[in-house]
C-alpha positions as CSV (number, residue, x, y, z in Angstrom):
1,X,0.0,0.0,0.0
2,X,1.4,3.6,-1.0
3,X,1.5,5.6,2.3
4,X,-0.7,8.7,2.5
5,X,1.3,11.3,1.0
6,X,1.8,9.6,-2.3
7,X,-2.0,10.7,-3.3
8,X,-1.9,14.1,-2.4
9,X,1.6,14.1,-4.2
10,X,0.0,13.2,-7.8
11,X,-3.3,15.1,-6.8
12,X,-1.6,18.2,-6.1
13,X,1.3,17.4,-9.3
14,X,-2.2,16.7,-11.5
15,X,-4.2,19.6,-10.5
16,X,-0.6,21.4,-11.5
17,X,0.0,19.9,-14.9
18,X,-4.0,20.5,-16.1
19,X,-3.3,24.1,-15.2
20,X,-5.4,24.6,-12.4
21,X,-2.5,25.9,-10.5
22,X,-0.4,28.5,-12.7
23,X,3.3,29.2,-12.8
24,X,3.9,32.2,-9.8
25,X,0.9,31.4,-8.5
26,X,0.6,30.2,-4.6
27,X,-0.4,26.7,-3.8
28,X,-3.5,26.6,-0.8
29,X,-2.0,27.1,2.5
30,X,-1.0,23.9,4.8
31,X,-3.7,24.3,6.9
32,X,-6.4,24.1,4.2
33,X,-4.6,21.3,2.5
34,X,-4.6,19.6,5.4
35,X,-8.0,20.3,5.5
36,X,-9.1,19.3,2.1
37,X,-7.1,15.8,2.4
38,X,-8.2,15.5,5.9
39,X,-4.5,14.2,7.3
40,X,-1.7,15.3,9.4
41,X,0.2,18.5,8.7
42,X,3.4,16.1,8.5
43,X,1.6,13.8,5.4
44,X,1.2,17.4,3.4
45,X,4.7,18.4,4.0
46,X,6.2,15.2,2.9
47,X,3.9,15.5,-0.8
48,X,4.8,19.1,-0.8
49,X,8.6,18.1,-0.4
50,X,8.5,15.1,-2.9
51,X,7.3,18.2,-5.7
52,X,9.9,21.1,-4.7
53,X,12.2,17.9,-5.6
54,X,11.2,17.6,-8.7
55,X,10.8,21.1,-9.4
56,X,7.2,21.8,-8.9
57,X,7.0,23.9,-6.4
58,X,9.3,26.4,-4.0
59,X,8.5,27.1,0.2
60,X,9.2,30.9,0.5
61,X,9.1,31.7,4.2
62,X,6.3,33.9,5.3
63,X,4.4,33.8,2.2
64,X,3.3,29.9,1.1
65,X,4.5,27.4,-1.4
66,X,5.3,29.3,-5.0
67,X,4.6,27.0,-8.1
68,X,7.9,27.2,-10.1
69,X,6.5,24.9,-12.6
70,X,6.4,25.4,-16.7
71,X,5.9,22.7,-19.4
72,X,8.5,22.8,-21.9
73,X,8.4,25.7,-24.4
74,X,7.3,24.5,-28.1
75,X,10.9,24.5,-30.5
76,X,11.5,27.6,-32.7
77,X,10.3,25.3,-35.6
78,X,7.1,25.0,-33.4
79,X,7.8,21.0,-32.7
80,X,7.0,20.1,-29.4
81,X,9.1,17.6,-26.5
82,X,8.5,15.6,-24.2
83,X,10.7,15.4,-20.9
84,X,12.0,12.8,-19.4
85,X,11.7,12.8,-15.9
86,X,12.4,10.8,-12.9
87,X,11.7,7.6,-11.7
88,X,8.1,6.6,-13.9
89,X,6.9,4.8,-15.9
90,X,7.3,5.9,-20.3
91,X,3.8,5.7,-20.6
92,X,3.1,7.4,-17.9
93,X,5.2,10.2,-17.9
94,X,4.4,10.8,-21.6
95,X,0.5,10.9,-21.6
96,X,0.7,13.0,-18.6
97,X,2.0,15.3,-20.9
98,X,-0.7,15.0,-23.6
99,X,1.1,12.8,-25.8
100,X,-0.1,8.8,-26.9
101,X,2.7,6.4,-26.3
102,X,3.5,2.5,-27.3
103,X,6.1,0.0,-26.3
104,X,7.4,-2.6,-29.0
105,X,9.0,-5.6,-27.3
106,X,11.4,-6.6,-30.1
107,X,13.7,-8.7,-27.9
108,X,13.2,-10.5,-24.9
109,X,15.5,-13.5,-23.5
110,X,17.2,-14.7,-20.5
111,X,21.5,-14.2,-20.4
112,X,24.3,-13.3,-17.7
113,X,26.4,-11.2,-16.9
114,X,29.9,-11.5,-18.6
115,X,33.0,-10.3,-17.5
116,X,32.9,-7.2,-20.1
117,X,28.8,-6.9,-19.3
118,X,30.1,-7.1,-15.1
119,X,32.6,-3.8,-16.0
120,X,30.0,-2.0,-18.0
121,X,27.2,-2.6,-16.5
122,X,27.6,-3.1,-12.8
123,X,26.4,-6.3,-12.5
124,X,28.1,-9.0,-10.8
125,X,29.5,-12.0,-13.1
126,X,27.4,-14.5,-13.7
127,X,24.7,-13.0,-12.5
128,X,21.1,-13.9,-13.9
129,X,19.4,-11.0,-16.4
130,X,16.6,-10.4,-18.6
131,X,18.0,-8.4,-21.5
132,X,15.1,-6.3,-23.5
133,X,15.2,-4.7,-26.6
134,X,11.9,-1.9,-27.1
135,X,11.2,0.9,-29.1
136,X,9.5,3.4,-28.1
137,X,6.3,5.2,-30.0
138,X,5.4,9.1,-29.3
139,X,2.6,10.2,-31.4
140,X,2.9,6.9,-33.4
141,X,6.5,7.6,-34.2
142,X,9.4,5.8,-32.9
143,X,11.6,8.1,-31.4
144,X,13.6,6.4,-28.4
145,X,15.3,2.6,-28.8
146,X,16.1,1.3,-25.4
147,X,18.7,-1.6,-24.1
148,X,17.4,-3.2,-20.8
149,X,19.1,-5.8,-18.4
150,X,17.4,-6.2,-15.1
151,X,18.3,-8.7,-12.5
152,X,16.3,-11.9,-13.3
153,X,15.1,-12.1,-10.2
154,X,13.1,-9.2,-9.9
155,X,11.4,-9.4,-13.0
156,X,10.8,-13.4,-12.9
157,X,8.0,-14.3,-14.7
158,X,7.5,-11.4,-16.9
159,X,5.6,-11.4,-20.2
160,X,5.8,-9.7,-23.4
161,X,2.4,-7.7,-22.6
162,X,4.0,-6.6,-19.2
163,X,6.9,-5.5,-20.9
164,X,4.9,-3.4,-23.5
165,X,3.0,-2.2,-20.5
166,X,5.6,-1.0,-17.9
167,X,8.8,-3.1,-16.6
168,X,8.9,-0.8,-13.6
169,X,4.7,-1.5,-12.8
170,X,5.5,-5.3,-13.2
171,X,8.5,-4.9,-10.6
172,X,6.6,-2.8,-8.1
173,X,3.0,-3.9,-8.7
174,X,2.9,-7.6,-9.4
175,X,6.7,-8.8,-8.0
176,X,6.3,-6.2,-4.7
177,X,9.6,-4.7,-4.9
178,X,11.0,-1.0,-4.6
179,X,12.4,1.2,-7.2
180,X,14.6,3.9,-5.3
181,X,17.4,6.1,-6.8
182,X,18.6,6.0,-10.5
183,X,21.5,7.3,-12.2
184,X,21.5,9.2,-15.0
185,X,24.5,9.9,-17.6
186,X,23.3,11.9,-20.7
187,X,25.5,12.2,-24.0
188,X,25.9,12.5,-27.8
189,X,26.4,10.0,-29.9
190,X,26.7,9.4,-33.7
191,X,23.6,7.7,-34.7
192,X,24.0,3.9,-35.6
193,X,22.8,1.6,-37.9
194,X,20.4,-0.1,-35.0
195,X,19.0,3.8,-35.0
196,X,18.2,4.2,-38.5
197,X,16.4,1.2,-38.6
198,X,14.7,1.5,-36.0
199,X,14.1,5.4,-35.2
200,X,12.5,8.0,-37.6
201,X,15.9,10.1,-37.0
202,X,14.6,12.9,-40.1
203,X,18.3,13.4,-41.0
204,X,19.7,13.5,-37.7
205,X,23.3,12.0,-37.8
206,X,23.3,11.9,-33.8
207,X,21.3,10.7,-30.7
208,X,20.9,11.7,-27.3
209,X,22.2,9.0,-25.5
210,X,20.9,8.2,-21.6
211,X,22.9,5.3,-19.2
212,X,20.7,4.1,-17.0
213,X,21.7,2.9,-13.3
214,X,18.3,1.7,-11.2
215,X,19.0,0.5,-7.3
216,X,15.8,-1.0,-5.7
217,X,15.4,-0.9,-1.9
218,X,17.9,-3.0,-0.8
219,X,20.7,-0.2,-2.4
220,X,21.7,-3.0,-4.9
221,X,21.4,-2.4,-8.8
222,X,18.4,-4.2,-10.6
223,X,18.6,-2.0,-14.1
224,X,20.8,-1.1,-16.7
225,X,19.8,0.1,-19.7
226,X,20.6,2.3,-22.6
227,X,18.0,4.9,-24.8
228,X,19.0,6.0,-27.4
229,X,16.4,9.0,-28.5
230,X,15.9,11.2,-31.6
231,X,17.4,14.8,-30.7
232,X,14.0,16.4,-32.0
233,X,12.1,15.4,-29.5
234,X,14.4,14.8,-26.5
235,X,14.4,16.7,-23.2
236,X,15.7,16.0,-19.9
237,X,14.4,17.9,-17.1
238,X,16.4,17.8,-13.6
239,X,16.1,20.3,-10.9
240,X,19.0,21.3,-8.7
241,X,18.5,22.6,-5.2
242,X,21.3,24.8,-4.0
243,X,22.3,24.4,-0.4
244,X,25.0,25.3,2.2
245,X,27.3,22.3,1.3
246,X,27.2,23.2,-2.3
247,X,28.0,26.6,-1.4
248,X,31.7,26.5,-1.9
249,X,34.3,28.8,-2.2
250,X,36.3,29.0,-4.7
251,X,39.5,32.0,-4.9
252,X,37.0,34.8,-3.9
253,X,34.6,34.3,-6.3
């Protein structure tokens, strides 16, 4: 079962992305989202801190919690992107944003880890994986191509529907296990021939390239996978919270 502030987390993130709540604006006060969620001042606090993570919102003392939220701006040839985000599901995270998304499964099999695979990858040799291939479809075009190995274990018994569904909702809905912290490394690549096959690149000669690093509860790695996404339509959004011990010095500047 989700604890409490979970639901008032993707409420409040909802009424946010519909609009209901504009950029500048103030969210309710504590007291009258306490209130209107009937709970404890502590369960609001926790949702409210889960969105100033991820960008959503800011706490200025004395005055309320700021929304600092704004969906991506439309490119200057008018295209629009989706951003990746954290820890959710593809399908999720892109309809959320008003777009229709699909999952091919083009390759699913059982392998291990080899001693290259081990200093890659992370993964212990020898240990037991489930190596994916998907594409994935924005808008009916297929515009990100990702590489998945996940510990056997956690996915056991998987299917090809649950993979075209979510991997993550299979690992924390039906197996019962937690997704926690994931590592992100973001570059530029020259597109491949796997790409051009696959991807409806429009020209584009490179990719935006995301490694992929997924720890479940335990702290130990269960995911390692590689997109690689059409520049067009790629954006990563991260928010950064600056804080005394990132405050440093450095020669008087």
């Amino acid at each position: 079962m989700r604890p409490a502030y979970d639901a008032i987390y993707f409420d409040l993130k909802d009424s946010i992305d519909r609009g209901e709540y504009q950029f500048r604006d103030y969210l309710p006060s504590e007291s009258a989202l306490v209130k209107k969620y009937d709970c404890a001042h502590n369960t609001v606090r926790k949702a409210l801190a889960i969105l100033a993570r991820e960008g959503y919102v800011q706490p200025i003392h004395g005055k309320g919690v700021r929304i600092i939220y704004r969906p991506a701006p439309a490119r200057t040839d008018g295209s629009r992107t989706y951003q990746l985000n954290d820890i959710e599901p593809f399908c999720e995270s892109v309809t959320s944003q008003g777009f229709a998304a699909q999952t091919k499964v083009l390759l699913m099999e059982e392998t291990e880890a080899d001693v290259d695979a081990s200093k890659i990858m992370g993964f212990e040799v020898g240990e037991p994986l489930v190596h994916f291939e998907r594409v994935r479809l924005v808008d009916e075009k297929p515009l990100e191509r990702e590489i998945n190995y996940f510990r056997r274990d956690i996915v056991e018994g998987i299917t090809k529907e649950d993979a075209e569904n979510s991997i993550y909702h299979y690992i924390e809905k039906v197996r019962g296990e937690k997704l926690v912290t994931c590592k992100r490394v973001v570059t530029v690549e020259p597109a491949n021939e796997r790409d051009r096959e696959l991807l409806e690149l429009d020209g584009a000669d490179y990719v935006a390239v995301i490694a992929c690093e997924t720890y479940d509860g335990n702290g130990l790695l269960c995911e390692a996978t590689i997109v690689r996404h059409v520049p067009h339509m790629f954006s990563l959004a991260q928010t950064a919270i600056r804080t005394r011990v990132s405050q440093r010095c450095y020669g008087g500047h």
